[in-house]
N, CA, C, O and CB atoms as a CASP TS submission, in Angstrom:
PFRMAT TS
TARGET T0000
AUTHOR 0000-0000-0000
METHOD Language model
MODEL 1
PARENT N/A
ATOM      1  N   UNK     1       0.824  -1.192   0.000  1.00  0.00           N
ATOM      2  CA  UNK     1       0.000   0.000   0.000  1.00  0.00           C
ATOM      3  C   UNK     1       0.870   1.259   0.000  1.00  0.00           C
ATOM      4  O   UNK     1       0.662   2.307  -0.611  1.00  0.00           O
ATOM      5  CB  UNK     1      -0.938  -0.004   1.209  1.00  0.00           C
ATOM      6  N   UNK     2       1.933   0.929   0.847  1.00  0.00           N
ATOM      7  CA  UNK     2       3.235   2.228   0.850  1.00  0.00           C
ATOM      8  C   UNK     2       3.451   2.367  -0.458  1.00  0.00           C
ATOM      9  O   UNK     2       3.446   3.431  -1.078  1.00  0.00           O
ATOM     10  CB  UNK     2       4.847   1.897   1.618  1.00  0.00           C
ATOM     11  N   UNK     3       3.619   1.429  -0.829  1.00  0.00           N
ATOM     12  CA  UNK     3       4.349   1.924  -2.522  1.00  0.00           C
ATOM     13  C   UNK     3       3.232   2.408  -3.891  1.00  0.00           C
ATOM     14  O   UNK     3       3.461   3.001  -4.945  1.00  0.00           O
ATOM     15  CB  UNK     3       5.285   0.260  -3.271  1.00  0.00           C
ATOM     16  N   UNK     4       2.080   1.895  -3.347  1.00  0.00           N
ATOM     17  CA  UNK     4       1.043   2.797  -4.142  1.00  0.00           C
ATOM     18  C   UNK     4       1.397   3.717  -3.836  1.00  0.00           C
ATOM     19  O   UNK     4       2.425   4.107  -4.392  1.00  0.00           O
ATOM     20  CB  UNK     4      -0.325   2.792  -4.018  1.00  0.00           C
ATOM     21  N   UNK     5       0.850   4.480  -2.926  1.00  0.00           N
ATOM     22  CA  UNK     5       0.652   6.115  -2.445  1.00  0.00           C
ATOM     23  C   UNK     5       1.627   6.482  -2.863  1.00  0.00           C
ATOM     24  O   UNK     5       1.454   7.627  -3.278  1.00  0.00           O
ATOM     25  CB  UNK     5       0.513   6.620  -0.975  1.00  0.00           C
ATOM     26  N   UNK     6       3.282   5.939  -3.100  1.00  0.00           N
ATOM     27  CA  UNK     6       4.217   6.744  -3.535  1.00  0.00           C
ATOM     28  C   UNK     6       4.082   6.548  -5.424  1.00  0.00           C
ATOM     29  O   UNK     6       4.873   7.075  -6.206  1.00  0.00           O
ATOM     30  CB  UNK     6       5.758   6.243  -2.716  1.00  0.00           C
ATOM     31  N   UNK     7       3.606   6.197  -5.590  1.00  0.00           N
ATOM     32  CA  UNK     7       3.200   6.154  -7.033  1.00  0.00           C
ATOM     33  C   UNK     7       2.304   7.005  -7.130  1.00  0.00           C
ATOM     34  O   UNK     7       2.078   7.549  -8.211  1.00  0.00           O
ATOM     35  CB  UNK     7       2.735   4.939  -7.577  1.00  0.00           C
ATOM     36  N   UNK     8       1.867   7.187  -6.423  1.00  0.00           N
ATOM     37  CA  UNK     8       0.976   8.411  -7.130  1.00  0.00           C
ATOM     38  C   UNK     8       1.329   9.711  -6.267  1.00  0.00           C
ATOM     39  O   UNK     8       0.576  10.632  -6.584  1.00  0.00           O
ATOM     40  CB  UNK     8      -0.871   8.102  -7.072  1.00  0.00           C
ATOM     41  N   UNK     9       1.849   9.912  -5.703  1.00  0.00           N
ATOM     42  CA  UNK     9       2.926  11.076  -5.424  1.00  0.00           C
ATOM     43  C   UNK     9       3.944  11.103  -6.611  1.00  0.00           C
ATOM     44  O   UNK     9       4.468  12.217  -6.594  1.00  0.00           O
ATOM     45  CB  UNK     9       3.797  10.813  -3.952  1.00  0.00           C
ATOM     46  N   UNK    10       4.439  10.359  -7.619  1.00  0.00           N
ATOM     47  CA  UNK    10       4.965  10.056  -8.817  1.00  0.00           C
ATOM     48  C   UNK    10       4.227  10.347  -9.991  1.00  0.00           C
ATOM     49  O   UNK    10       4.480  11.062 -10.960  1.00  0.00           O
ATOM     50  CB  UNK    10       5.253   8.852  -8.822  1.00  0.00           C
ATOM     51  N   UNK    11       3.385   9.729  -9.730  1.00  0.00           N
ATOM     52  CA  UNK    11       2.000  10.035 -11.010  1.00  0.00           C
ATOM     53  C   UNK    11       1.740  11.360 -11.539  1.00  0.00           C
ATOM     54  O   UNK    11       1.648  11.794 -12.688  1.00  0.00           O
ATOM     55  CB  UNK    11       0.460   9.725 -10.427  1.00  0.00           C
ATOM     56  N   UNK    12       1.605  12.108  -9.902  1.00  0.00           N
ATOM     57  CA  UNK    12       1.144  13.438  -9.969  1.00  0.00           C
ATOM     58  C   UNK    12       2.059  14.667 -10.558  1.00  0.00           C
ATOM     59  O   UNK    12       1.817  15.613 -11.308  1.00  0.00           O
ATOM     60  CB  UNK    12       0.796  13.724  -8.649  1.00  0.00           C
ATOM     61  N   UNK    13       3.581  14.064  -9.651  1.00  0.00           N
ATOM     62  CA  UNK    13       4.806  14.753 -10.206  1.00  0.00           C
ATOM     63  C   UNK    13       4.937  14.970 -11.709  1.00  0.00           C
ATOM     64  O   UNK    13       4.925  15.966 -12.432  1.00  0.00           O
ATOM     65  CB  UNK    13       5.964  13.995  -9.812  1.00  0.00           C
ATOM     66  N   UNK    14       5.050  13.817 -11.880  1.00  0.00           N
ATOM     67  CA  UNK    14       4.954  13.533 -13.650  1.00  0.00           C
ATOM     68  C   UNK    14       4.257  14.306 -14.350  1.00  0.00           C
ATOM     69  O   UNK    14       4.742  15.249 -14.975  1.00  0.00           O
ATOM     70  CB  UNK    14       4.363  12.274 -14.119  1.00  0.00           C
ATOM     71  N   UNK    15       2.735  13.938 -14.335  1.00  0.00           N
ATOM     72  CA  UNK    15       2.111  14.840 -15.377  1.00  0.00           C
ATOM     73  C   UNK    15       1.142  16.513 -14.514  1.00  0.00           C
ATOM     74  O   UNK    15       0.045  16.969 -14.835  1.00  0.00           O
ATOM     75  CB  UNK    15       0.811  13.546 -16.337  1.00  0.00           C
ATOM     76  N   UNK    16       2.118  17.022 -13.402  1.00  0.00           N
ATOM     77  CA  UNK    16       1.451  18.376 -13.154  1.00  0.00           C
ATOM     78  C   UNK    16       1.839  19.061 -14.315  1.00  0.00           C
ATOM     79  O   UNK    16       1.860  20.236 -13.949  1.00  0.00           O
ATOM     80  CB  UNK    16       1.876  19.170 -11.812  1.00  0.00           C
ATOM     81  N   UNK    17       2.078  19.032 -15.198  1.00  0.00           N
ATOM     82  CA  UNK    17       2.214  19.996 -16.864  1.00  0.00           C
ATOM     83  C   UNK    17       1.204  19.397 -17.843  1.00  0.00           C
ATOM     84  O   UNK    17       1.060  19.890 -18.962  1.00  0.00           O
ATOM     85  CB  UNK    17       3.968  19.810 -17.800  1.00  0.00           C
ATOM     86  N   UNK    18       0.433  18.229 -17.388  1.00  0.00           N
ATOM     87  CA  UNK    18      -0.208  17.650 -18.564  1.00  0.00           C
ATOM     88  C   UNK    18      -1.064  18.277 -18.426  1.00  0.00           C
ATOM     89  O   UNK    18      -1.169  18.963 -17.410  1.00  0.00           O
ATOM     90  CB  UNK    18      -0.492  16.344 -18.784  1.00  0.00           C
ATOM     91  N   UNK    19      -2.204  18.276 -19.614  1.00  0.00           N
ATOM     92  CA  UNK    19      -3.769  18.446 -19.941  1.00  0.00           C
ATOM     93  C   UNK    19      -3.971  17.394 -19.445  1.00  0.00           C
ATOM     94  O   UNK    19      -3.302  16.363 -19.509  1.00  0.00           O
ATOM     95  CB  UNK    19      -4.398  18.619 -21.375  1.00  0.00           C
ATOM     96  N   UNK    20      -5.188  17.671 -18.767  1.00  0.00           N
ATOM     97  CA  UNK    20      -5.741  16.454 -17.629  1.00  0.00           C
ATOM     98  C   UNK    20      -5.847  17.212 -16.064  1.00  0.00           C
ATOM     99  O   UNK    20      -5.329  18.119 -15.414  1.00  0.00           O
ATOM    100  CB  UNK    20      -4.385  14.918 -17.509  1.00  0.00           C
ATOM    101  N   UNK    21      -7.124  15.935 -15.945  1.00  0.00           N
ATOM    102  CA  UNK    21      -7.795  16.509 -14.830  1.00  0.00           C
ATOM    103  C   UNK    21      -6.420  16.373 -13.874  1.00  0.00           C
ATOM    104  O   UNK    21      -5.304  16.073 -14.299  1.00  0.00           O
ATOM    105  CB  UNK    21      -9.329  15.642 -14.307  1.00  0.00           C
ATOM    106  N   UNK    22      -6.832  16.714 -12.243  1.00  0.00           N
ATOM    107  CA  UNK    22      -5.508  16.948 -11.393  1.00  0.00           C
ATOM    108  C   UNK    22      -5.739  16.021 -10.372  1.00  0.00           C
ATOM    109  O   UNK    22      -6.890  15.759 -10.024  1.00  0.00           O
ATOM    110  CB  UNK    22      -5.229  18.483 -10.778  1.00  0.00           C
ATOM    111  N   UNK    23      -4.744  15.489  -9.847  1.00  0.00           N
ATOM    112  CA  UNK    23      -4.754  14.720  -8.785  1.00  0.00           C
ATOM    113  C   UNK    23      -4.804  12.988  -9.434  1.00  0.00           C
ATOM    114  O   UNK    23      -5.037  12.828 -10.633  1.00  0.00           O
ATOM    115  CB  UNK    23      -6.094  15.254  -7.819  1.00  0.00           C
ATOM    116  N   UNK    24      -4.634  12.120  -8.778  1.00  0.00           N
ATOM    117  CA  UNK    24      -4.101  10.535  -8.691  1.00  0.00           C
ATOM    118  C   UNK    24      -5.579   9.595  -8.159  1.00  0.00           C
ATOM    119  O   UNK    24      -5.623   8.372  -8.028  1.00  0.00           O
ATOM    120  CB  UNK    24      -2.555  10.383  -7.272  1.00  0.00           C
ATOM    121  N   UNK    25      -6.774  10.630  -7.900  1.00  0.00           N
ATOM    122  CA  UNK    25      -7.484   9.556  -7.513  1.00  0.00           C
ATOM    123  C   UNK    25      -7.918   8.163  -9.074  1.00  0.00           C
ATOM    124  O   UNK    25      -7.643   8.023 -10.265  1.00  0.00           O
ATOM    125  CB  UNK    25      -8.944  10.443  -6.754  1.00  0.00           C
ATOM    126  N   UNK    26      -8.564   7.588  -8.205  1.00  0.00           N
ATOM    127  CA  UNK    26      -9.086   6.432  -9.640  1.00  0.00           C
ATOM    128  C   UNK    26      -9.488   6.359 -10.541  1.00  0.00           C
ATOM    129  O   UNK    26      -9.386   5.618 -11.518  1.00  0.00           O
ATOM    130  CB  UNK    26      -9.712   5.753  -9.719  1.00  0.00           C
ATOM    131  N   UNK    27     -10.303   7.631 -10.109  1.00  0.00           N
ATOM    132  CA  UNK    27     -11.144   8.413 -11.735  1.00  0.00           C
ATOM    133  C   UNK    27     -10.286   8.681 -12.826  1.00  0.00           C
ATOM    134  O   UNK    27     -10.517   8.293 -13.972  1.00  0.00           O
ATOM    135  CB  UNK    27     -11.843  10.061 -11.547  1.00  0.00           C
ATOM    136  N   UNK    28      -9.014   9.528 -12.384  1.00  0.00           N
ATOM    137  CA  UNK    28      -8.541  10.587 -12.849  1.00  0.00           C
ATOM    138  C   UNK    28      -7.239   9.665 -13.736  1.00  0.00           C
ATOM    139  O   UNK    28      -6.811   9.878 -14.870  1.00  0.00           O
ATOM    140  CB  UNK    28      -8.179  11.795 -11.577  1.00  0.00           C
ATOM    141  N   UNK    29      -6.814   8.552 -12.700  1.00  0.00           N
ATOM    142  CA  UNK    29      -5.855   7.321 -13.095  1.00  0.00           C
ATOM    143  C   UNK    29      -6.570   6.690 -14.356  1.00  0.00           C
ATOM    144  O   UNK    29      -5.901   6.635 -15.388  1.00  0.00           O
ATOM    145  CB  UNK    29      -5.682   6.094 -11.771  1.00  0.00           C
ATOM    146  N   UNK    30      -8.044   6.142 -14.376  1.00  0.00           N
ATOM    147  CA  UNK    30      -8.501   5.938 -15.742  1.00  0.00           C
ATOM    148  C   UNK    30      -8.648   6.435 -16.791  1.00  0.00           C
ATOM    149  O   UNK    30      -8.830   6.011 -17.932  1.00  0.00           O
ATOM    150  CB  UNK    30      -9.201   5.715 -15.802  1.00  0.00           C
ATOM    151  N   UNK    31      -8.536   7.606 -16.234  1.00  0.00           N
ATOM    152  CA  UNK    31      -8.878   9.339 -17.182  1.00  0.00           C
ATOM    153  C   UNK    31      -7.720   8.708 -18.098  1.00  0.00           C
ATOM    154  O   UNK    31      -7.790   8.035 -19.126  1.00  0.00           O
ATOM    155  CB  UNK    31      -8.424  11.488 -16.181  1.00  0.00           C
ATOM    156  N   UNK    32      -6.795   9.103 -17.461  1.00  0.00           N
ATOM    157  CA  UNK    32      -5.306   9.124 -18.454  1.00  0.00           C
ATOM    158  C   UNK    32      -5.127   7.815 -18.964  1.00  0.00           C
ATOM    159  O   UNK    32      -4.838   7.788 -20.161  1.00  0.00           O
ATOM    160  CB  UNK    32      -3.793   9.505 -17.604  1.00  0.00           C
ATOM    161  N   UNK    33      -5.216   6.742 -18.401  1.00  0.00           N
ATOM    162  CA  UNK    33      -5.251   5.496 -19.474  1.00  0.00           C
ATOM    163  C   UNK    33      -6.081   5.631 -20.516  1.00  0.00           C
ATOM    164  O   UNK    33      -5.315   5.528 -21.474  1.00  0.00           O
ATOM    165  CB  UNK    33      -5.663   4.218 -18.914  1.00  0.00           C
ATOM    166  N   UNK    34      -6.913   5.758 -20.844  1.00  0.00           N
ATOM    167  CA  UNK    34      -8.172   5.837 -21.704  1.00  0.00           C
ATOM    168  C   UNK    34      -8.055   7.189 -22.522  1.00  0.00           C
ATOM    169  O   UNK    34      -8.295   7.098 -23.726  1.00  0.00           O
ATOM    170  CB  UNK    34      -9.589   5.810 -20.754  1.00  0.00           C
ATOM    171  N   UNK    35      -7.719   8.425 -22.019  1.00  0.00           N
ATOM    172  CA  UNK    35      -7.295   9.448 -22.722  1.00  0.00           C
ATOM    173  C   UNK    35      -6.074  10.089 -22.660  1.00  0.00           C
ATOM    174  O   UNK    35      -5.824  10.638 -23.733  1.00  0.00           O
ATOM    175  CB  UNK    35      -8.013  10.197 -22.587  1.00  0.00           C
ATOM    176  N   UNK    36      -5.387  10.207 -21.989  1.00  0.00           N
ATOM    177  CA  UNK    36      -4.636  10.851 -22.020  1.00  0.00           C
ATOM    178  C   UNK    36      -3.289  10.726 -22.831  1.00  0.00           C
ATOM    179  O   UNK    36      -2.353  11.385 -22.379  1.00  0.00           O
ATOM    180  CB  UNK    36      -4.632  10.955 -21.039  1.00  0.00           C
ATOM    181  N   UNK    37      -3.112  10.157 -23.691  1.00  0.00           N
ATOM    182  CA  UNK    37      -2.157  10.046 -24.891  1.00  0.00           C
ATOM    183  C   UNK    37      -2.980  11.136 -25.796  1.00  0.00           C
ATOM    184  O   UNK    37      -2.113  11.920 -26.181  1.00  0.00           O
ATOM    185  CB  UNK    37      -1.991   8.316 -25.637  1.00  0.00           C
ATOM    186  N   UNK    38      -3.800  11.406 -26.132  1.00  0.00           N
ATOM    187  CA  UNK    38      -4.620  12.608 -26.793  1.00  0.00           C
ATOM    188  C   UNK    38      -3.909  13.903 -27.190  1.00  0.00           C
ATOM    189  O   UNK    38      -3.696  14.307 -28.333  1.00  0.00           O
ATOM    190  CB  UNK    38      -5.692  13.054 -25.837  1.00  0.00           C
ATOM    191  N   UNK    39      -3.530  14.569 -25.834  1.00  0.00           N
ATOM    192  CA  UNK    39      -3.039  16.149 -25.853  1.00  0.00           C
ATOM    193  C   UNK    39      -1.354  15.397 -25.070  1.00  0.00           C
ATOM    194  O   UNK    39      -0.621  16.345 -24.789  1.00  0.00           O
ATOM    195  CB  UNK    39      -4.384  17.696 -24.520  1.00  0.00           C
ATOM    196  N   UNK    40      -0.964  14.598 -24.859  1.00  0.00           N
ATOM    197  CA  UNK    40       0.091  14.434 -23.760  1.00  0.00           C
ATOM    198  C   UNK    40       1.300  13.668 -24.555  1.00  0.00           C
ATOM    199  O   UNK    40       2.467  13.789 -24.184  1.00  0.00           O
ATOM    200  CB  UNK    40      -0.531  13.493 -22.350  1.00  0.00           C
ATOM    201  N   UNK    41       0.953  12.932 -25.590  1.00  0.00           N
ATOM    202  CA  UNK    41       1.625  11.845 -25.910  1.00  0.00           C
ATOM    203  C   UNK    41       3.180  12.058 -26.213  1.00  0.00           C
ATOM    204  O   UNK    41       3.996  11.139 -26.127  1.00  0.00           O
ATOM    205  CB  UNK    41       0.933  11.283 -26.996  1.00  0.00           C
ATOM    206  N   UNK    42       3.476  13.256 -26.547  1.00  0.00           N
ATOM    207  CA  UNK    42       4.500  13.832 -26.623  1.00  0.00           C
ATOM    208  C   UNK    42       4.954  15.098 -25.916  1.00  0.00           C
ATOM    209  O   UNK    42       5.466  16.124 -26.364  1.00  0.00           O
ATOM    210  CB  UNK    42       4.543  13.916 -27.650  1.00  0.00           C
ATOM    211  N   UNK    43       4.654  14.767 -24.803  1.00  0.00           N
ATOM    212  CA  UNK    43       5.240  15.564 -23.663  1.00  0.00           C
ATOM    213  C   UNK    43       6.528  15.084 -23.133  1.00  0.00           C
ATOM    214  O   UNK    43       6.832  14.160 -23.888  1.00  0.00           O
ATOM    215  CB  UNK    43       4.311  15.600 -22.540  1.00  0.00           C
ATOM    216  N   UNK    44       7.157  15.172 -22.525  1.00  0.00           N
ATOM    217  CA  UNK    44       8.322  14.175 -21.864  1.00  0.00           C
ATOM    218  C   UNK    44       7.432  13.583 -20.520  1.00  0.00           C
ATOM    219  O   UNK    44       6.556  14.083 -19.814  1.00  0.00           O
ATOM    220  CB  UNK    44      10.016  15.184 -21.296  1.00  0.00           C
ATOM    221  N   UNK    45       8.076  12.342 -20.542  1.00  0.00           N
ATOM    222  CA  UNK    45       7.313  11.818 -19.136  1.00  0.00           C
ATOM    223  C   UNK    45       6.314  11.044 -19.376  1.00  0.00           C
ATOM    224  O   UNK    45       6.014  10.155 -18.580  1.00  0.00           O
ATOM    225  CB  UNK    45       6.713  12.864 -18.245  1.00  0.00           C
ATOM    226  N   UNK    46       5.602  11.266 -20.569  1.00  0.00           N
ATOM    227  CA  UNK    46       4.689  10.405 -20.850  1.00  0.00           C
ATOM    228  C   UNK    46       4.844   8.983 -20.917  1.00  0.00           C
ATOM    229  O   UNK    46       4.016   8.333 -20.279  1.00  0.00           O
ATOM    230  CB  UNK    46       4.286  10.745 -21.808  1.00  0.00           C
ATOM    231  N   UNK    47       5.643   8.416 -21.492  1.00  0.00           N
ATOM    232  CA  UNK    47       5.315   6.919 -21.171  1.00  0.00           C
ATOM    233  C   UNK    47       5.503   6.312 -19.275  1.00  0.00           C
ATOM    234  O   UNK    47       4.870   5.444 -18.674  1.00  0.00           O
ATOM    235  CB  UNK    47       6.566   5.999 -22.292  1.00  0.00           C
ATOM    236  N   UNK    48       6.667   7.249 -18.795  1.00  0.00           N
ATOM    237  CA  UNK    48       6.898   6.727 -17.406  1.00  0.00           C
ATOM    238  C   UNK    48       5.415   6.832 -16.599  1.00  0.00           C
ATOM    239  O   UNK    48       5.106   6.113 -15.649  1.00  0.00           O
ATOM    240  CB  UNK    48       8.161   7.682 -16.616  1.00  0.00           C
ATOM    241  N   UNK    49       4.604   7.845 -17.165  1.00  0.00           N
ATOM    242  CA  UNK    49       2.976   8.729 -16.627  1.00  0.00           C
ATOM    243  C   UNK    49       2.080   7.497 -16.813  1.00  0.00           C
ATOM    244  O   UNK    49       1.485   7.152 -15.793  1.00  0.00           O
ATOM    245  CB  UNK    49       2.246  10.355 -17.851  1.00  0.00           C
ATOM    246  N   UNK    50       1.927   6.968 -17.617  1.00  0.00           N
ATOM    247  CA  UNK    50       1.253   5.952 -18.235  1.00  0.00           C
ATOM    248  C   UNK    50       1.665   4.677 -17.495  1.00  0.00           C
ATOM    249  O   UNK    50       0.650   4.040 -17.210  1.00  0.00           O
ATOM    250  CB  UNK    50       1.545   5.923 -19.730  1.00  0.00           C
ATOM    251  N   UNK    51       2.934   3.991 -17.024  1.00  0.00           N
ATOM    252  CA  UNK    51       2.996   2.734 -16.929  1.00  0.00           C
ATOM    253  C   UNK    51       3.314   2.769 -15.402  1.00  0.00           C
ATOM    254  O   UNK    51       3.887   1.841 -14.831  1.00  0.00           O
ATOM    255  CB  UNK    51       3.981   2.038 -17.934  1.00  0.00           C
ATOM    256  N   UNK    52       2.858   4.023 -14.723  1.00  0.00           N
ATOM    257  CA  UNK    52       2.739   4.510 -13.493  1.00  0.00           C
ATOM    258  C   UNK    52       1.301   4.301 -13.180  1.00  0.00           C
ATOM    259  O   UNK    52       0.847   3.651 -12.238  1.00  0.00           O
ATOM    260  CB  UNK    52       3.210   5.908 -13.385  1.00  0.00           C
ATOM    261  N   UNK    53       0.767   4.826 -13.935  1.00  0.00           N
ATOM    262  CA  UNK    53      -1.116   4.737 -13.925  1.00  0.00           C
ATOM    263  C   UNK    53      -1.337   3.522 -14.365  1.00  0.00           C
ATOM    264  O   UNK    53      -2.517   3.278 -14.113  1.00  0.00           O
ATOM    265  CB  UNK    53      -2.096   5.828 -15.003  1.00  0.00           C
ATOM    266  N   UNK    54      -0.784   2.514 -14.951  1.00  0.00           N
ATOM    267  CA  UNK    54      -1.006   1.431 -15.221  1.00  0.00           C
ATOM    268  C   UNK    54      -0.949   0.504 -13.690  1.00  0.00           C
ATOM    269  O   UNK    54      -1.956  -0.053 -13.251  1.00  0.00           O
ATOM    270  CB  UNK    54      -0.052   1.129 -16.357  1.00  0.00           C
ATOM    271  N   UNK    55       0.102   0.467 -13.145  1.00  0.00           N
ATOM    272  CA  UNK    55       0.120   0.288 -12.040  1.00  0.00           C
ATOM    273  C   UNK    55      -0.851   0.528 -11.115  1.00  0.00           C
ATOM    274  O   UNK    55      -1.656  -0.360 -10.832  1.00  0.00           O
ATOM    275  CB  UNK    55       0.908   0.692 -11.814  1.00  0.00           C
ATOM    276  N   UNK    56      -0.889   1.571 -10.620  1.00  0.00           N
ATOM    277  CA  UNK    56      -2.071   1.843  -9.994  1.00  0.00           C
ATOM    278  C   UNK    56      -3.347   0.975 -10.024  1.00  0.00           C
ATOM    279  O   UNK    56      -3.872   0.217  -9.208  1.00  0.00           O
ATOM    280  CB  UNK    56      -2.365   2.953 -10.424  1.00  0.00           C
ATOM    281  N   UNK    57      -3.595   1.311 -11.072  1.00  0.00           N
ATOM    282  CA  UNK    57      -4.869   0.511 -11.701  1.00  0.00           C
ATOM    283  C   UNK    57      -4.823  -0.728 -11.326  1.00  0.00           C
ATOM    284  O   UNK    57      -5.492  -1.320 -10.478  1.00  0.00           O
ATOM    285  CB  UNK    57      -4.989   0.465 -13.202  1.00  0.00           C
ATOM    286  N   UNK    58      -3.600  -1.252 -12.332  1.00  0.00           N
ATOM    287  CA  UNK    58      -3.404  -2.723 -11.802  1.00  0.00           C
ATOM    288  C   UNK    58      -3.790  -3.193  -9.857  1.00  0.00           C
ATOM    289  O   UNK    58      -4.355  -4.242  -9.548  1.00  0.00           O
ATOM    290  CB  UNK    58      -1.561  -2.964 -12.168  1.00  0.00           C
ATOM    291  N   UNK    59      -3.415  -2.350  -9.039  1.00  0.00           N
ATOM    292  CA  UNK    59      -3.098  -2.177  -7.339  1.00  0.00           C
ATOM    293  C   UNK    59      -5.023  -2.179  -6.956  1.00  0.00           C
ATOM    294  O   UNK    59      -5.721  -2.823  -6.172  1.00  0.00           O
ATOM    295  CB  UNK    59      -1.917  -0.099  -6.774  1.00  0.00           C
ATOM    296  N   UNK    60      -5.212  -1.451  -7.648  1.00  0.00           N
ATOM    297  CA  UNK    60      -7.020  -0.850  -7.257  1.00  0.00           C
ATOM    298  C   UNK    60      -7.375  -2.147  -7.992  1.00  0.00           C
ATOM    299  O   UNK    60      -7.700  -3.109  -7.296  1.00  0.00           O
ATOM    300  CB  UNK    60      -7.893   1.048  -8.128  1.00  0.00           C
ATOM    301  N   UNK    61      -7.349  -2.261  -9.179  1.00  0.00           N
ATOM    302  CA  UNK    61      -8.441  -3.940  -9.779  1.00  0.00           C
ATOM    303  C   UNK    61      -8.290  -4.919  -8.701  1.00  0.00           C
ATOM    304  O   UNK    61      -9.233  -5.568  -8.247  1.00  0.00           O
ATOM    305  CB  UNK    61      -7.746  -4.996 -11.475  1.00  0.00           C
ATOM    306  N   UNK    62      -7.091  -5.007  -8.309  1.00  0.00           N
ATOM    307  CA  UNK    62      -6.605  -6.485  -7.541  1.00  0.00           C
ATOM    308  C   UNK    62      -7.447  -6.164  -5.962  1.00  0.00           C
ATOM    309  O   UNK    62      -7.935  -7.208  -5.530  1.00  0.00           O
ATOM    310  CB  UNK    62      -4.371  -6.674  -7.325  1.00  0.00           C
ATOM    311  N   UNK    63      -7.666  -5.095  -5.163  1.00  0.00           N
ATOM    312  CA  UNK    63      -7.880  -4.583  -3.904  1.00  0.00           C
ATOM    313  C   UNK    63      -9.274  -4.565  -4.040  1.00  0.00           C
ATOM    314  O   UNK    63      -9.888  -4.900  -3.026  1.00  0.00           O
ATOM    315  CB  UNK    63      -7.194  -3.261  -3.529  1.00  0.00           C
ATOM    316  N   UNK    64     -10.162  -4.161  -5.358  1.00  0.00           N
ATOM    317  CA  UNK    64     -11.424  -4.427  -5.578  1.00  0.00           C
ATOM    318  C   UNK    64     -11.912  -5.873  -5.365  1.00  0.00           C
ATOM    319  O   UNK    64     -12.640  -6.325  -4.482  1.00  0.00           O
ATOM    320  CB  UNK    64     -11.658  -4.015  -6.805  1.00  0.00           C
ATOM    321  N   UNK    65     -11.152  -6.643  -6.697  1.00  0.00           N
ATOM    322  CA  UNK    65     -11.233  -8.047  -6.254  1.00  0.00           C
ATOM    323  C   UNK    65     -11.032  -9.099  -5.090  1.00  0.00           C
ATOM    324  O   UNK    65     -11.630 -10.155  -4.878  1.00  0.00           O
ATOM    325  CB  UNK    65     -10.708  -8.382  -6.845  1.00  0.00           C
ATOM    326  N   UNK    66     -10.248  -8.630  -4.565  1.00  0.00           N
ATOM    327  CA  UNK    66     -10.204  -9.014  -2.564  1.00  0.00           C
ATOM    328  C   UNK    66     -11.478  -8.460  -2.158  1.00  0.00           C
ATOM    329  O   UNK    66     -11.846  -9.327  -1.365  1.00  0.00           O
ATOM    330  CB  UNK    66      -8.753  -8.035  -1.375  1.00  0.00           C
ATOM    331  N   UNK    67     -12.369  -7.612  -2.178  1.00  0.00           N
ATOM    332  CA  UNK    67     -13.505  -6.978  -1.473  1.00  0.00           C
ATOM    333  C   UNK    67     -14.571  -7.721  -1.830  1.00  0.00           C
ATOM    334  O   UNK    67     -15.298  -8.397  -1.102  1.00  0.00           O
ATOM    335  CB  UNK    67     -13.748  -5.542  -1.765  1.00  0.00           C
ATOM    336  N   UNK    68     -14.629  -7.525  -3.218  1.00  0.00           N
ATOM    337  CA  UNK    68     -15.781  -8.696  -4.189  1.00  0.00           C
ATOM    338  C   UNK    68     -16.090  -9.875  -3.309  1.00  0.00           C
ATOM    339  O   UNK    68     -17.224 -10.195  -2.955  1.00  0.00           O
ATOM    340  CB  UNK    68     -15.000  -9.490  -5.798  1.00  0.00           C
ATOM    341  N   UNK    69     -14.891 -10.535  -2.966  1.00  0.00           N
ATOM    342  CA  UNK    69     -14.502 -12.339  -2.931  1.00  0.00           C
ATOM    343  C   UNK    69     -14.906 -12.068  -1.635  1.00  0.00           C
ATOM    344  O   UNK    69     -16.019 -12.520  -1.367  1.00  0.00           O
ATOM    345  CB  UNK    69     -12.696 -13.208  -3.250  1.00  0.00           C
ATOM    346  N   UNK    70     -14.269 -11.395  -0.639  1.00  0.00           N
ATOM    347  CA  UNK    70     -15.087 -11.393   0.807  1.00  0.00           C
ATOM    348  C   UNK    70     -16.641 -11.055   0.820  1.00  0.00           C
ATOM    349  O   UNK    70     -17.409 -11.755   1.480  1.00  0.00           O
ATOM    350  CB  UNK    70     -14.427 -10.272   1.780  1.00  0.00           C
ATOM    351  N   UNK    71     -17.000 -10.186   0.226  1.00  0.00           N
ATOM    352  CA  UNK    71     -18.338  -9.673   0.289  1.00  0.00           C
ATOM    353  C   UNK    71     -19.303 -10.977  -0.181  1.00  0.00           C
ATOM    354  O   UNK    71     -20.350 -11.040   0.463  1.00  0.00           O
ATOM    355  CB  UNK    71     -18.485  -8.274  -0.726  1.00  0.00           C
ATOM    356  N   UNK    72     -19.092 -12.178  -1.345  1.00  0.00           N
ATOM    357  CA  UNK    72     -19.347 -12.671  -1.587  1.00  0.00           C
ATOM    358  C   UNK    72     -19.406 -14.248  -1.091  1.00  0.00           C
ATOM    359  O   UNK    72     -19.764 -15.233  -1.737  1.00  0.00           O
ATOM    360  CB  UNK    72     -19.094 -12.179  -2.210  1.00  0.00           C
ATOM    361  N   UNK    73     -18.890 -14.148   0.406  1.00  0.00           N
ATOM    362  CA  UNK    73     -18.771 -15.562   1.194  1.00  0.00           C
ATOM    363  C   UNK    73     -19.604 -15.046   2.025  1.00  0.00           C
ATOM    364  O   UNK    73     -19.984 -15.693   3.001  1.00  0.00           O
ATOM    365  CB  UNK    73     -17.331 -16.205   1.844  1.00  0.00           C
TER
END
């Protein structure tokens, strides 16, 4: 969980110059997978921005799916 939160203290670093909404929550992490190559793709930072938010994502699907599986016994 430590190393999420520092990923997105990373995330944020990264693209505070991008177009795109602000901040690392989940919304905003899908935002940029799904759009944000659009206005960004050639910014510097962009791919590290991306496989940072990939992560994330990856961290939140897996933490969803632990909740699912309990909720569901």
């Amino acid at each position: 969980m430590i190393n999420t939160l520092l990923l997105r203290t990373e995330f944020e670093e990264a693209t505070k110059d991008f177009n795109m909404p602000e901040g690392s929550c989940i919304d905003t992490i899908e935002w940029f997978i799904e759009n944000g190559h659009r206005s960004n793709s050639l910014r510097n930072g962009f791919n590290e921005a991306m496989e940072i938010a990939k992560a994330i994502k990856e961290y939140a699907d897996g933490c969803a799916e632990e909740i699912r599986a309990r909720e569901s016994l």
